[in-house]
N, C-alpha and C positions, 0 to 999 in steps of 0.2 A: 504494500500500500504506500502510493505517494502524496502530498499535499496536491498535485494537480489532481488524482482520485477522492481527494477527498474535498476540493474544490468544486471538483461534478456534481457531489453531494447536496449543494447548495443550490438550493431553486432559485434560477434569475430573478424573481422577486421579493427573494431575502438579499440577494447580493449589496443591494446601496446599505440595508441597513448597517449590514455585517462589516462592509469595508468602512461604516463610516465608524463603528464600535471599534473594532481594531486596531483604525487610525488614533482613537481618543484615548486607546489601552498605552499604546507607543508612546503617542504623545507626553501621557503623564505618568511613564514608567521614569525610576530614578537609574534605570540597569541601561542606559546608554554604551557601554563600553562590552553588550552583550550581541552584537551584530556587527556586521561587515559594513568598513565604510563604502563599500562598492553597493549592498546591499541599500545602505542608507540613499545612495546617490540614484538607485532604479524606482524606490517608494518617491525620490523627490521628483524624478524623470514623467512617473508616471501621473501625480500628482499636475505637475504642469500640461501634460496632454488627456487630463481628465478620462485616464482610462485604470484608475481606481476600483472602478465597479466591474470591468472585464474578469475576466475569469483569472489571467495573468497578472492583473494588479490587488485580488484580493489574494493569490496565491503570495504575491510579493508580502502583501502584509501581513498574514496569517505566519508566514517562515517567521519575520519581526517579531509580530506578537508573541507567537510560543518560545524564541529566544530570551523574551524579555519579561513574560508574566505569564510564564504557562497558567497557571492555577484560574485567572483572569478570564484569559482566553478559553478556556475550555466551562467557564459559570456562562461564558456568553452563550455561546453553543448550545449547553442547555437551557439559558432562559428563550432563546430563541423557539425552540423545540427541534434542535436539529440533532438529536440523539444521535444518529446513523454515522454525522458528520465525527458529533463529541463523540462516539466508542471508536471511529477509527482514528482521531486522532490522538487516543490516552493510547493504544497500540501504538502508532509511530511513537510516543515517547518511550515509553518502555521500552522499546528498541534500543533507545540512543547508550 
């Protein structure tokens, strides 16, 4: 299982909410020095060509997120209701 699988997970009409939670998880995480500045420079990339809600810019964020507030990321998920997304993403961690 990859975050682009578990991206697919994610019904186009939860997509804006999700990328906009994600953004707000990053935003006001204190763990800044828990992702790639190349990583940082694609969320800002995508951010100025408003392609945040694509399927590629919520994967960009989701990576961010769970480097920097997994526990966060994954209450969203399920306040969301996206169980299927939350159980395959507590498996990709438990991988790591």
């Amino acid at each position: 299982m990859s975050l682009d699988e578990v991206v697919r997970l994610i019904p186009p009409s939860s997509r804006e909410a999700t990328s906009k939670k994600l953004l707000d998880i990053i935003l006001k995480s204190k763990r800044t020095n828990t992702i790639s500045s190349s990583l940082a420079k694609t969320i800002l990339y995508d951010w100025q060509k408003n392609l945040l809600n694509t399927e590629d810019g919520v994967k960009h964020l989701l990576e961010a997120a769970l480097n920097m507030e997994p526990e966060k990321t994954l209450q969203h998920f399920e306040k969301m209701g996206l169980n299927e997304a939350k159980a395959k993403l507590e498996s990709l961690i438990l991988k790591e």
